[in-house]
C-alpha positions as CSV (number, residue, x, y, z in Angstrom):
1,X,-5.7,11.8,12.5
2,X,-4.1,12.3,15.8
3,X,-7.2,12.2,18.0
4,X,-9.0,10.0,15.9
5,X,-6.0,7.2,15.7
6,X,-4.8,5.7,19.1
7,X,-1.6,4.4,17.2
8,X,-0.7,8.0,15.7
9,X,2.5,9.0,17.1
10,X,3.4,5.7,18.0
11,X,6.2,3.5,16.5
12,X,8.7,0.4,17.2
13,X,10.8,1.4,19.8
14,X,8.7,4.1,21.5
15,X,10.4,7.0,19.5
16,X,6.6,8.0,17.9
17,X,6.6,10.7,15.3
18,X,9.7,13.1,17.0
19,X,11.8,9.9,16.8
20,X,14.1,11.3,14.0
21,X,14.3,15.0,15.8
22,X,15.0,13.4,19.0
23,X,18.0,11.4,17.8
24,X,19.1,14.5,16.3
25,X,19.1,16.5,19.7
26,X,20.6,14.1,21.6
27,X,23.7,13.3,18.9
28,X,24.0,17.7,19.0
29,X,22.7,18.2,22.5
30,X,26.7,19.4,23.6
31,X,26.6,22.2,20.6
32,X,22.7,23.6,21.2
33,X,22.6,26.5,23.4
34,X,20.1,27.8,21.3
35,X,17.1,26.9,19.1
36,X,13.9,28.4,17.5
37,X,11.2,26.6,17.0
38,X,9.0,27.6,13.9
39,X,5.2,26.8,14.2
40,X,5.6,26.4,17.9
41,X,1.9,25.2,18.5
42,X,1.1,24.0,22.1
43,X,4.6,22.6,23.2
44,X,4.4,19.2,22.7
45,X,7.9,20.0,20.4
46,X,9.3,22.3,23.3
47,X,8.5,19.6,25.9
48,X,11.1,17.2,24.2
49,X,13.9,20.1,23.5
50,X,13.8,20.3,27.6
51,X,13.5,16.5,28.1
52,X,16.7,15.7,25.4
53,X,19.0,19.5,25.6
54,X,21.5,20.5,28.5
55,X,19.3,22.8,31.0
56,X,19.3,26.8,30.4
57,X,19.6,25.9,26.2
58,X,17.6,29.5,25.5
59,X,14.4,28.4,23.5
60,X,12.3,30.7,20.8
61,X,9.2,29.9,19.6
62,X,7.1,31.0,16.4
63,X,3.6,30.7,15.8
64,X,0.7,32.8,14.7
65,X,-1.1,33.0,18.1
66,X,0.7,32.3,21.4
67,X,-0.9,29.0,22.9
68,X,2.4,27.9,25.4
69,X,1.6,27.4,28.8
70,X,3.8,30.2,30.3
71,X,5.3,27.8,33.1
72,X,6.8,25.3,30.7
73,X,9.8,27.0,30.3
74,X,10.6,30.2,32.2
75,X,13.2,31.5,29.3
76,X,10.8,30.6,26.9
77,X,11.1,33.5,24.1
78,X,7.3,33.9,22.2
79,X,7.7,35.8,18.8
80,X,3.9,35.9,17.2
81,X,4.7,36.0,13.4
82,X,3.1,34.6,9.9
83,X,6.4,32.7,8.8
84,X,4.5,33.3,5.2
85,X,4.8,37.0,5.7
86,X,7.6,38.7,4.4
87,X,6.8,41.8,6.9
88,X,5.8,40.0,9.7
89,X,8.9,37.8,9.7
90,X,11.2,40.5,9.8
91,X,11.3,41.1,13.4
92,X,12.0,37.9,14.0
93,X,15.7,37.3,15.1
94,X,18.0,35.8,12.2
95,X,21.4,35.1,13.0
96,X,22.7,33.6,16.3
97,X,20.5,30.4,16.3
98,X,22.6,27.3,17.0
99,X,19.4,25.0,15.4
100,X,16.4,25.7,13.7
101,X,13.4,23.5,13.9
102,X,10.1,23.3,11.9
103,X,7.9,20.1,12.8
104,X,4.9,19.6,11.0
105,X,4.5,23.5,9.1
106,X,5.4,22.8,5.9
107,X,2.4,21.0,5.2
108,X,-0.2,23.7,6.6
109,X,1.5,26.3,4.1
110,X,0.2,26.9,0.8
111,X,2.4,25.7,-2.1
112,X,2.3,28.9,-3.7
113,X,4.2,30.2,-0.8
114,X,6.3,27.4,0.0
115,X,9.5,27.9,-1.9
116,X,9.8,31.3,-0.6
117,X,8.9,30.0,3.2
118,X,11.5,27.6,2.9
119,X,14.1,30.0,1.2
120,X,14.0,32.8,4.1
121,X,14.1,29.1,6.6
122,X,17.5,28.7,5.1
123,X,18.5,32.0,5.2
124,X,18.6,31.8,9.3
125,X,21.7,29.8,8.6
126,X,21.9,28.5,12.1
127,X,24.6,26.9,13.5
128,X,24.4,23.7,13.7
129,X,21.4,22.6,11.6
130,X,17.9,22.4,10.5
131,X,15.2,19.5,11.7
132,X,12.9,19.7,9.5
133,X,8.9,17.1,9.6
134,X,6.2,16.8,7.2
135,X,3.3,15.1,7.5
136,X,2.1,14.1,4.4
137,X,-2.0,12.9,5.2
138,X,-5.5,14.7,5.4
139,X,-6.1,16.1,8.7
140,X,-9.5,17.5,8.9
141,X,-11.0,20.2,11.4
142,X,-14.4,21.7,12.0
143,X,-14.6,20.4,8.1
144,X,-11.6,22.2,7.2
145,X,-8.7,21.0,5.7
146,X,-5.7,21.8,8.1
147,X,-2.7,19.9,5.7
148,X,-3.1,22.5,2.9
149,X,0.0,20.8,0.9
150,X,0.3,17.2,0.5
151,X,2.7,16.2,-1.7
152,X,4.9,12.7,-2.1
153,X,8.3,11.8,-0.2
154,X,10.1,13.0,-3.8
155,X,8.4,16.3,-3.8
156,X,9.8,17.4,-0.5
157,X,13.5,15.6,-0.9
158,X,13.4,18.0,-4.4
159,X,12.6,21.0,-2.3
160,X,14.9,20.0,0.7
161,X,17.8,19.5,-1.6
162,X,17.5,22.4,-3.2
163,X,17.7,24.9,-0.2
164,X,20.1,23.1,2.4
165,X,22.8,19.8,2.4
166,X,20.6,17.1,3.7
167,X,22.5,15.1,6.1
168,X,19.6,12.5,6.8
169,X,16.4,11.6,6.0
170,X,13.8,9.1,7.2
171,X,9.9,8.2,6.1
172,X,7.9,6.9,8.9
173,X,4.7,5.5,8.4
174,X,2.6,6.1,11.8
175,X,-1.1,4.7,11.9
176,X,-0.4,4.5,7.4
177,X,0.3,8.1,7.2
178,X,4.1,8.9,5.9
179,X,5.9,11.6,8.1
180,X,9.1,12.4,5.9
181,X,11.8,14.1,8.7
182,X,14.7,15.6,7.4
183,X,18.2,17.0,9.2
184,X,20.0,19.5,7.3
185,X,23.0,21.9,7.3
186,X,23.2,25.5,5.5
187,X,24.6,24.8,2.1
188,X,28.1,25.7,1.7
């Protein structure tokens, strides 16, 4: 959808599909020294947390294969894991984390596995918070499916409230696909 849709990631305002996480680092930006970044991809995520955090915030990211340019960020911290993985997630680090973020994951993971990806998410207990985006369209690839788990806005509230306090929640509709962001706390 992305490359084939010139108005993807583009909404009123300018914010485009980070919008919500955006408001979220600049309202926290004085309490983030640190965040991970689950499903790190190429950076396009890490190229905001340097645009809206206080320089020197110490950055980890989390993907299956490293793809980060290495000069984006010179404390850039890689960690190569399957977040669906019970083993391979276990050398990742868990406590210390001021936020964790997971923007546009949740929909590439199999629903079997979801509840217990989300579950070991909260378990980080960072913090400060969560920032949490799901996309929730087809996005096709070499005539693959890439969005493995599409489910509707009251799905992923159910699954939201059920492992953190939600403390807001948006739907925006970019190019007619919903994106459902979510901030959250560790639930007390």
């Amino acid at each position: 959808v992305f490359n084939s849709n010139p108005k993807y990631n583009r909404q009123k305002g300018g914010e485009g599909q980070y919008g919500h996480l955006a408001k979220y680092l600049a309202k926290n930006k004085d309490r983030i020294g640190s965040i991970m970044e689950l499903g790190s991809g190429r950076g396009a995520v890490i190229r905001l947390f340097l645009r809206a955090l206080v320089p020197g915030t110490k950055i980890l990211a989390v993907d299956l294969e490293n793809f980060i340019h290495p000069a984006l960020h010179p404390k850039l911290e890689f960690f190569r894991s399957d977040i669906t993985n019970p083993q391979e997630r276990g050398h990742l680090p868990h406590d210390g984390m001021d936020v964790v973020v997971c923007i546009g994951v949740l929909e590439h993971i199999m629903l079997r596995d979801l509840e217990d990806v989300v579950s070991w998410i909260g378990s980080l207990r960072p913090n400060v918070g969560f920032a949490f985006m799901v996309a929730n369209h087809s996005d096709i690839k070499n005539g693959h499916e890439l969005h493995i788990t599409k489910q509707d806005h009251a799905f992923w509230n159910a699954l939201m409230d059920r492992h953190f306090e939600v403390v807001e929640s948006s739907v925006v509709t970019l190019g007619g696909n919903d994106v459902f962001s979510y901030s959250c706390r560790v639930r007390s």
